[in-house]
C-alpha positions in Angstrom: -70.3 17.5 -30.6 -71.1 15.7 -34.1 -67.2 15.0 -34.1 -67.0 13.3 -30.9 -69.8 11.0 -31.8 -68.2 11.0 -35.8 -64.9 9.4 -33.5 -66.7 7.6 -31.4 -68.7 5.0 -34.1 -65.0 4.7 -36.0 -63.5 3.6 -32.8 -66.6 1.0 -32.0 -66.2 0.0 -35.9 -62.4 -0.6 -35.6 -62.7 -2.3 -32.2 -65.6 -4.8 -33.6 -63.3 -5.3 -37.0 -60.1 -5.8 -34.7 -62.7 -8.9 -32.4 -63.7 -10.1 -35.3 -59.6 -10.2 -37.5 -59.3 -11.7 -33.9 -61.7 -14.9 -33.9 -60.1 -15.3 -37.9 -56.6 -16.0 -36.6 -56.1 -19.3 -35.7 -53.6 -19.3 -33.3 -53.8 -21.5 -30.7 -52.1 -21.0 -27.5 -53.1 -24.6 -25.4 -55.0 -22.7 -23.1 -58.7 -21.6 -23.2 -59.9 -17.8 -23.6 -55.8 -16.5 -24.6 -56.2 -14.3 -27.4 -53.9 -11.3 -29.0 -57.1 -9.0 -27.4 -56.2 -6.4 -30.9 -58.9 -4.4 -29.8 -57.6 -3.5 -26.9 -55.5 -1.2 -29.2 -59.0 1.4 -29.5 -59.5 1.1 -26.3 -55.6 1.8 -25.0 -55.6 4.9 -27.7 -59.1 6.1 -26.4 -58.0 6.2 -23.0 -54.9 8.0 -23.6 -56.7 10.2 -26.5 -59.9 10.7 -24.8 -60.3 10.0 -20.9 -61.1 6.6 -18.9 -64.8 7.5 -19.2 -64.9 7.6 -23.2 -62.5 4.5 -23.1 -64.9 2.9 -20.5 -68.0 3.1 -23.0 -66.2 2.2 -25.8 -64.7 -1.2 -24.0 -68.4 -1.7 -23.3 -69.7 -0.7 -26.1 -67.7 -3.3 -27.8 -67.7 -6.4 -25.7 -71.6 -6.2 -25.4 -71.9 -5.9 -29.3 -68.9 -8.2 -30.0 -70.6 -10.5 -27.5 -73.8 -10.8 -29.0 -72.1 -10.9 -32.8 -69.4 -13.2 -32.4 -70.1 -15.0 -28.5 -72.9 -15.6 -26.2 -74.0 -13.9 -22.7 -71.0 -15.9 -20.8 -68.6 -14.7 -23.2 -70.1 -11.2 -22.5 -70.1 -12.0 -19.0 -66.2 -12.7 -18.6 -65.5 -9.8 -21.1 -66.9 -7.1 -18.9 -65.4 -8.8 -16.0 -62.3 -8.7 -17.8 -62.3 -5.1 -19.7 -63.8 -3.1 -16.4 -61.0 -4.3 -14.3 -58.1 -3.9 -16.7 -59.4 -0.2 -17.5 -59.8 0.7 -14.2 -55.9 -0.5 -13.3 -55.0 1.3 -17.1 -56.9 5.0 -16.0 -55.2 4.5 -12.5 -51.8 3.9 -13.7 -51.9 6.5 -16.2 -53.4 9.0 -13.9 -50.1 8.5 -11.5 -48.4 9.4 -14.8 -45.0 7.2 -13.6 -45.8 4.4 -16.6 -45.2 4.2 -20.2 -47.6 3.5 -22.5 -46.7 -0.3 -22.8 -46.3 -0.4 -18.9 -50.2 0.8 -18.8 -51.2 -2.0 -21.1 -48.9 -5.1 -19.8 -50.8 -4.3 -16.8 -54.1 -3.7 -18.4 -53.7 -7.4 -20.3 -52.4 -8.9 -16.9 -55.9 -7.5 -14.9 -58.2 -8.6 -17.7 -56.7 -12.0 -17.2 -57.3 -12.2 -13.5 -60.6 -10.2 -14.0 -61.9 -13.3 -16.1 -60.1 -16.1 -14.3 -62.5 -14.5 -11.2 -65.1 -15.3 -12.8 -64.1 -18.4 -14.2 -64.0 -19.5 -10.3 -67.2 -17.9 -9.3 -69.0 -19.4 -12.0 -67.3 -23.2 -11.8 -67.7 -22.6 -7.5 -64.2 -23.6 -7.6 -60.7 -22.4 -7.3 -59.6 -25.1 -9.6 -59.1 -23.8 -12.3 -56.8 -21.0 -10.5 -54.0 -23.2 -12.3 -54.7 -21.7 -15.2 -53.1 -17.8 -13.4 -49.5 -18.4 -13.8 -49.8 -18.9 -17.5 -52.6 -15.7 -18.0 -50.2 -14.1 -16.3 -47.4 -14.2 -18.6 -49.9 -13.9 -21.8 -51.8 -11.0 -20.4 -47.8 -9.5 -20.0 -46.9 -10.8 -23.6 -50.3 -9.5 -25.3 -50.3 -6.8 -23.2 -46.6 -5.4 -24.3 -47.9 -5.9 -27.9 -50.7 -4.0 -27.5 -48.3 -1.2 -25.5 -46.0 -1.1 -28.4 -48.4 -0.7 -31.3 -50.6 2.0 -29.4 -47.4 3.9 -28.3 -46.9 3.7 -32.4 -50.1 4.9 -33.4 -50.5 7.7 -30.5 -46.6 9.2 -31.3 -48.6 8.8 -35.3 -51.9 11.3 -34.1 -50.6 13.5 -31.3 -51.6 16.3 -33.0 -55.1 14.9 -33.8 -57.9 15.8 -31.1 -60.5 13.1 -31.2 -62.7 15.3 -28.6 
Protein backbone atom coordinates (compact mmCIF):
# COMPACT_ATOMS: atom_id res chain seq x y z
CA UNK A 1 0.00 0.00 0.00
CA UNK A 2 2.83 2.70 0.97
CA UNK A 3 4.17 2.01 -2.65
CA UNK A 4 1.14 2.76 -4.49
CA UNK A 5 0.75 6.03 -2.73
CA UNK A 6 5.04 6.40 -2.93
CA UNK A 7 3.90 6.09 -7.14
CA UNK A 8 1.17 7.89 -6.90
CA UNK A 9 2.66 11.61 -5.45
CA UNK A 10 5.77 10.94 -8.22
CA UNK A 11 3.19 10.67 -10.92
CA UNK A 12 1.18 13.98 -9.50
CA UNK A 13 4.80 15.71 -9.13
CA UNK A 14 5.81 14.82 -12.78
CA UNK A 15 2.35 15.69 -14.19
CA UNK A 16 2.43 19.32 -12.30
CA UNK A 17 6.35 19.74 -13.49
CA UNK A 18 5.30 18.54 -17.12
CA UNK A 19 1.91 21.73 -16.80
CA UNK A 20 4.19 23.82 -15.55
CA UNK A 21 7.70 22.95 -18.50
CA UNK A 22 4.30 23.39 -20.48
CA UNK A 23 3.19 27.18 -19.70
CA UNK A 24 7.43 27.90 -20.04
CA UNK A 25 7.39 27.00 -23.74
CA UNK A 26 6.43 29.58 -25.77
CA UNK A 27 5.04 28.14 -28.69
CA UNK A 28 2.32 29.66 -30.10
CA UNK A 29 0.03 27.88 -32.32
CA UNK A 30 -2.59 31.02 -33.55
CA UNK A 31 -5.29 29.49 -31.82
CA UNK A 32 -6.39 29.76 -28.07
CA UNK A 33 -6.08 26.85 -25.37
CA UNK A 34 -3.53 24.41 -28.13
CA UNK A 35 -0.92 23.25 -26.09
CA UNK A 36 1.68 19.99 -26.39
CA UNK A 37 -0.76 18.73 -23.14
CA UNK A 38 3.05 16.87 -21.85
CA UNK A 39 1.32 15.75 -19.02
CA UNK A 40 -0.83 13.77 -20.58
CA UNK A 41 2.26 11.47 -20.79
CA UNK A 42 1.55 10.40 -16.66
CA UNK A 43 -1.70 10.20 -17.24
CA UNK A 44 -1.42 7.83 -20.66
CA UNK A 45 1.33 5.58 -18.68
CA UNK A 46 -0.94 5.53 -15.55
CA UNK A 47 -3.77 4.27 -17.39
CA UNK A 48 -1.91 1.65 -19.16
CA UNK A 49 0.34 0.89 -15.90
CA UNK A 50 -2.31 1.22 -13.42
CA UNK A 51 -6.19 1.10 -14.50
CA UNK A 52 -8.57 4.02 -15.75
CA UNK A 53 -9.52 4.63 -12.10
CA UNK A 54 -5.85 5.51 -10.78
CA UNK A 55 -5.44 7.40 -14.18
CA UNK A 56 -8.80 9.12 -13.55
CA UNK A 57 -7.56 10.56 -10.03
CA UNK A 58 -4.40 11.39 -11.15
CA UNK A 59 -5.91 13.55 -14.32
CA UNK A 60 -7.90 15.17 -11.55
CA UNK A 61 -5.66 15.31 -9.23
CA UNK A 62 -3.59 17.31 -11.52
CA UNK A 63 -5.82 19.73 -13.37
CA UNK A 64 -7.43 20.82 -9.98
CA UNK A 65 -3.88 21.61 -8.48
CA UNK A 66 -2.37 22.74 -11.81
CA UNK A 67 -5.50 24.86 -11.98
CA UNK A 68 -5.32 26.55 -8.94
CA UNK A 69 -1.18 26.91 -9.37
CA UNK A 70 -0.84 27.97 -12.74
CA UNK A 71 -4.85 29.00 -13.98
CA UNK A 72 -8.00 30.06 -12.44
CA UNK A 73 -11.51 28.09 -11.86
CA UNK A 74 -12.42 28.41 -15.78
CA UNK A 75 -9.19 27.01 -16.68
CA UNK A 76 -10.08 24.22 -14.12
CA UNK A 77 -13.37 24.14 -15.53
CA UNK A 78 -12.52 23.37 -19.27
CA UNK A 79 -9.59 21.03 -18.01
CA UNK A 80 -11.89 18.56 -16.31
CA UNK A 81 -14.24 18.95 -19.19
CA UNK A 82 -11.49 18.14 -21.21
CA UNK A 83 -9.38 15.29 -19.29
CA UNK A 84 -12.83 13.28 -18.04
CA UNK A 85 -13.86 12.87 -21.60
CA UNK A 86 -10.59 12.08 -23.27
CA UNK A 87 -9.96 9.37 -20.40
CA UNK A 88 -13.08 7.91 -20.64
CA UNK A 89 -12.66 7.41 -24.77
CA UNK A 90 -8.60 6.36 -23.70
CA UNK A 91 -10.03 3.41 -20.90
CA UNK A 92 -12.68 2.43 -23.53
CA UNK A 93 -10.41 2.09 -26.42
CA UNK A 94 -7.91 0.33 -24.54
CA UNK A 95 -10.34 -1.94 -22.94
CA UNK A 96 -11.42 -3.22 -26.64
CA UNK A 97 -7.68 -3.91 -26.80
CA UNK A 98 -7.79 -3.37 -30.97
CA UNK A 99 -5.56 0.13 -30.53
CA UNK A 100 -2.02 0.94 -30.15
CA UNK A 101 -0.76 2.91 -27.71
CA UNK A 102 -0.61 6.15 -29.91
CA UNK A 103 -4.03 5.19 -31.46
CA UNK A 104 -5.43 5.41 -27.61
CA UNK A 105 -3.84 8.84 -27.23
CA UNK A 106 -4.57 10.61 -30.82
CA UNK A 107 -7.98 9.86 -29.79
CA UNK A 108 -7.59 10.85 -26.15
CA UNK A 109 -6.03 14.51 -27.51
CA UNK A 110 -8.88 14.64 -30.18
CA UNK A 111 -11.75 14.13 -27.17
CA UNK A 112 -10.09 16.61 -24.83
CA UNK A 113 -10.35 19.05 -27.68
CA UNK A 114 -14.05 18.61 -28.25
CA UNK A 115 -14.55 18.10 -24.41
CA UNK A 116 -13.35 21.79 -23.92
CA UNK A 117 -14.65 23.28 -27.14
CA UNK A 118 -18.23 21.99 -25.33
CA UNK A 119 -17.78 24.03 -22.97
CA UNK A 120 -16.31 26.76 -24.69
CA UNK A 121 -20.05 26.91 -26.37
CA UNK A 122 -21.95 26.29 -23.21
CA UNK A 123 -20.25 28.94 -21.46
CA UNK A 124 -20.15 31.71 -24.56
CA UNK A 125 -24.23 30.35 -25.19
CA UNK A 126 -23.00 30.07 -28.63
CA UNK A 127 -21.92 27.65 -31.28
CA UNK A 128 -19.71 30.24 -32.60
CA UNK A 129 -16.87 29.47 -31.74
CA UNK A 130 -17.46 25.75 -33.15
CA UNK A 131 -15.01 27.17 -35.94
CA UNK A 132 -12.47 26.69 -33.89
CA UNK A 133 -13.15 22.20 -34.26
CA UNK A 134 -11.54 21.55 -37.43
CA UNK A 135 -8.27 22.90 -36.36
CA UNK A 136 -8.54 21.08 -32.48
CA UNK A 137 -9.12 18.45 -34.35
CA UNK A 138 -5.96 18.08 -36.21
CA UNK A 139 -3.84 19.43 -32.97
CA UNK A 140 -5.53 17.10 -30.48
CA UNK A 141 -4.42 14.23 -33.48
CA UNK A 142 -0.88 15.89 -33.79
CA UNK A 143 -0.34 16.31 -29.88
CA UNK A 144 -2.07 13.37 -29.39
CA UNK A 145 0.39 11.06 -31.71
CA UNK A 146 3.25 12.73 -29.71
CA UNK A 147 2.04 11.93 -26.59
CA UNK A 148 1.32 8.16 -28.09
CA UNK A 149 4.87 7.85 -29.27
CA UNK A 150 6.76 8.97 -26.09
CA UNK A 151 4.46 6.86 -23.71
CA UNK A 152 4.69 3.76 -25.98
CA UNK A 153 8.65 4.65 -25.35
CA UNK A 154 8.59 4.93 -21.78
CA UNK A 155 6.02 1.91 -21.09
CA UNK A 156 8.29 -0.64 -23.63
CA UNK A 157 11.29 1.31 -20.92
CA UNK A 158 9.23 -0.02 -17.44
CA UNK A 159 7.26 -3.17 -18.41
CA UNK A 160 8.79 -4.98 -15.96
CA UNK A 161 8.17 -2.26 -13.29
CA UNK A 162 4.70 -2.65 -11.26
CA UNK A 163 3.62 0.72 -10.09
CA UNK A 164 0.66 -1.14 -8.06
Amino acid sequence: MKNRAAYFGVFTALALIFSYVEMLIPIQFGVPGIKLGLANLLIVIMLYKCGPKEALLLSVVRIVLSGFIFGNMFSIIYSLAGGILSLAVMAFLKGRGSFSVMGVSIAGGVCHNIGQLAVAMAVVETYRVGYYLPVLLIAGMLTGMLIGIVSNEVLKRIRNINLY
